[in-house]
N, C-alpha and C positions, 0 to 999 in steps of 0.2 A: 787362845785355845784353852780348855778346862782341860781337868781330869777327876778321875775318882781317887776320892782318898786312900783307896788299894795303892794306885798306880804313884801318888805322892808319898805313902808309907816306903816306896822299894830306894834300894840304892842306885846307883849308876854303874854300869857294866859296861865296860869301853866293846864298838864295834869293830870286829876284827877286818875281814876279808872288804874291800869296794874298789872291785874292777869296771866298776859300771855294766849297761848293758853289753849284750853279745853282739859283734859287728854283724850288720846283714850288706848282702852284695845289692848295690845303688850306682847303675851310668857306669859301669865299671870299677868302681871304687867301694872298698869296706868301711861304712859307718857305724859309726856308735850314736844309734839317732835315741838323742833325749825329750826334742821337741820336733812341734809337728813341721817347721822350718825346715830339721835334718830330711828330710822325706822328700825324695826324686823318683821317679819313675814312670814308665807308659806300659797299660796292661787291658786286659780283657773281662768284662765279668759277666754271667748271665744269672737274670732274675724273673721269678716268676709271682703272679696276685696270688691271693687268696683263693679264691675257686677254678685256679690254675686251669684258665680258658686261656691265657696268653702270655709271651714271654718277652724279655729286653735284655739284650744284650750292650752292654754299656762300653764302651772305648776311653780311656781317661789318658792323657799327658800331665805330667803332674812336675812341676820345677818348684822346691823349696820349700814345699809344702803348699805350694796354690795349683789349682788348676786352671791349667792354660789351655787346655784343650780338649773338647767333648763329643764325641759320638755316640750319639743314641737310635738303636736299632729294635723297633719293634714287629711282634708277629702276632695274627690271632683275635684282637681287640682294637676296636675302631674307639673307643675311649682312649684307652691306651696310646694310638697313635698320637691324637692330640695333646695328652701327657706330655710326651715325649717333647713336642714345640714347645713347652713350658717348660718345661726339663733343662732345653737347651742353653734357655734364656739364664735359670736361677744356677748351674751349676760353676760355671768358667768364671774365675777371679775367688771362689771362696776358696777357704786352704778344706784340704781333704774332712779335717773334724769339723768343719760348719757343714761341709756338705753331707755327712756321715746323718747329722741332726737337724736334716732340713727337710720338710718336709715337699718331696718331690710328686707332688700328684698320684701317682698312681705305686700301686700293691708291688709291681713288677720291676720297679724300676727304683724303687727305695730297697728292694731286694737286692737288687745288681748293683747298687751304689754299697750296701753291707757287704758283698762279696768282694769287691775291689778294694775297698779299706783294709781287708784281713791281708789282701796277695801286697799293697803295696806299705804296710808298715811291716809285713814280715818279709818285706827283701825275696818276693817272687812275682818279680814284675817281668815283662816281654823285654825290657831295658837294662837287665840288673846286671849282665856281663857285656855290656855294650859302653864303651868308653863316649863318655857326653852323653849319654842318654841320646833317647830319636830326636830328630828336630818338629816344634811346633808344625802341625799339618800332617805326621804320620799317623793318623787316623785316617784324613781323606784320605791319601793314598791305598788305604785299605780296601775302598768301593771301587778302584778299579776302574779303566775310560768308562764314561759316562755319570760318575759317580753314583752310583747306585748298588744297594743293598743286595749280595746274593741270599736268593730263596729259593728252596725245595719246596715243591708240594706236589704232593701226588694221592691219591683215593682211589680206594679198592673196594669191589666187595665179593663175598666167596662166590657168588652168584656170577658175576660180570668178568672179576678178575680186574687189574691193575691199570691205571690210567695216569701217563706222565702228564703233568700241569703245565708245572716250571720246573724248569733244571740250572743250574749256576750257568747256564749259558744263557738263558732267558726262556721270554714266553711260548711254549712248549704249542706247535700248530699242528703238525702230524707225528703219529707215533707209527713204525714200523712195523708190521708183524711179517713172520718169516712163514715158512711151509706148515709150521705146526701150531701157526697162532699166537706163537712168544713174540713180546717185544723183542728187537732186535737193534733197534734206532729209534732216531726221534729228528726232525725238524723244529730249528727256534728261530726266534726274531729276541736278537738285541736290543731292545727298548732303550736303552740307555745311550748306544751307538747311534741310535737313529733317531732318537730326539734331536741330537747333536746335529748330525748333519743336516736336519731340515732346519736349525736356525739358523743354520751354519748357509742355507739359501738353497738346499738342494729339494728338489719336489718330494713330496712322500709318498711319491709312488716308486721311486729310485731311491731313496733312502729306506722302502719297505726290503727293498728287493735285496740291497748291498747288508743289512742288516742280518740276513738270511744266513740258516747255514744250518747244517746238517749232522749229527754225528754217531757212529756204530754202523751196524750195514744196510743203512739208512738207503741206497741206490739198488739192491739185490734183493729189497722186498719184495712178497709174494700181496701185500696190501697192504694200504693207508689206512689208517682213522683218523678222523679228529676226534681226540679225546673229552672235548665238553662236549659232543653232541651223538658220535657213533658209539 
């Protein structure tokens, strides 16, 4: 290491105060993290590209500073989604700073990989007052029977007025309307439910039907639509 001959001219000044860093909450436990090693936790982060047409919500488990486990959730961008398979592949086994400077495909999801870095070296992780941290796989658990991503979507216009798509219960087949025209309900098919049971050997015509379900005053309507075509 050099210096300038400023900094060789000066004397030496003894350093007073070294408490090290501030503990952050980690699995339950208060670390004083110096390296990327010190770093535990499971958290959530969402990111968006450049011309912010689409978005990644990213899932990470993280033990000792590596990542053990990854869920990557995209919306909006069919590049993106492909991304995301790549994504899957280069994230799990680096420690959190290879993955911080790795170039992960897409705009959104290198975005949502800087957002999780921030929450999980600063001790605000979904794990940080949970004693052992989650166990590897608390991510899938997150997608819920059928493993599959919940998505909203729904399009309007002031002309037509509102049309449910999807709803966290699934693919959205009749919407409700009441005496005055309001949505009131909706009809979905669990896609995720009934993929399952038709591997599982059941017909899908009976796995269409059991998938089925209904919610709000979805039986007291005054009329149906299908929303991608009425």
């Amino acid at each position: 290491m050099e210096y300038t001959q400023d900094v060789k001219n000066m004397c030496v000044v003894a350093k007073g105060p070294n408490h090290g860093p501030a503990p952050i909450p980690e699995e339950g436990k208060w670390v004083q993290s110096r390296e990327i090693k010190d770093i535990s936790g499971m958290t959530h982060g969402i990111g968006w590209c450049a011309p912010q047409q689409g978005a990644c919500k990213l899932s990470l488990n993280v033990k000792n500073g590596i990542i053990e486990e990854a869920l990557v959730e995209t919306i909006g961008c069919s590049g993106m989604t492909h991304s995301a398979a790549m994504a899957s592949e280069i994230l799990i086994g680096k420690t959190i700073l290879e993955a911080l400077n790795t170039d992960l495909v897409c705009d959104a999801i290198n975005t949502a990989m800087r957002e999780l870095f921030l929450q999980i070296v600063y001790g605000r992780t979904q794990s940080a007052f949970s004693e052992g941290g989650l166990l590897i796989g608390a991510g899938l658990e997150d997608l819920g029977k059928g493993l599959r991503s919940q998505v909203g979507t729904m399009y309007a216009t002031k002309a037509k007025g509102p049309r449910y798509l999807e709803m966290a219960e699934g693919y959205v087949t009749r919407c409700a309307l009441d005496e005055d025209n309001e949505i009131c309900g909706y009809e979905f098919v669990h896609f995720g439910k009934m993929m399952q049971w038709i591997k599982d050997g059941m017909s899908a015509e009976d796995a269409l039907k059991k998938a089925t379900g209904h919610y709000g005053r979805f039986e007291n309507a005054k009329k149906y639509i299908d929303p991608r075509k009425d």
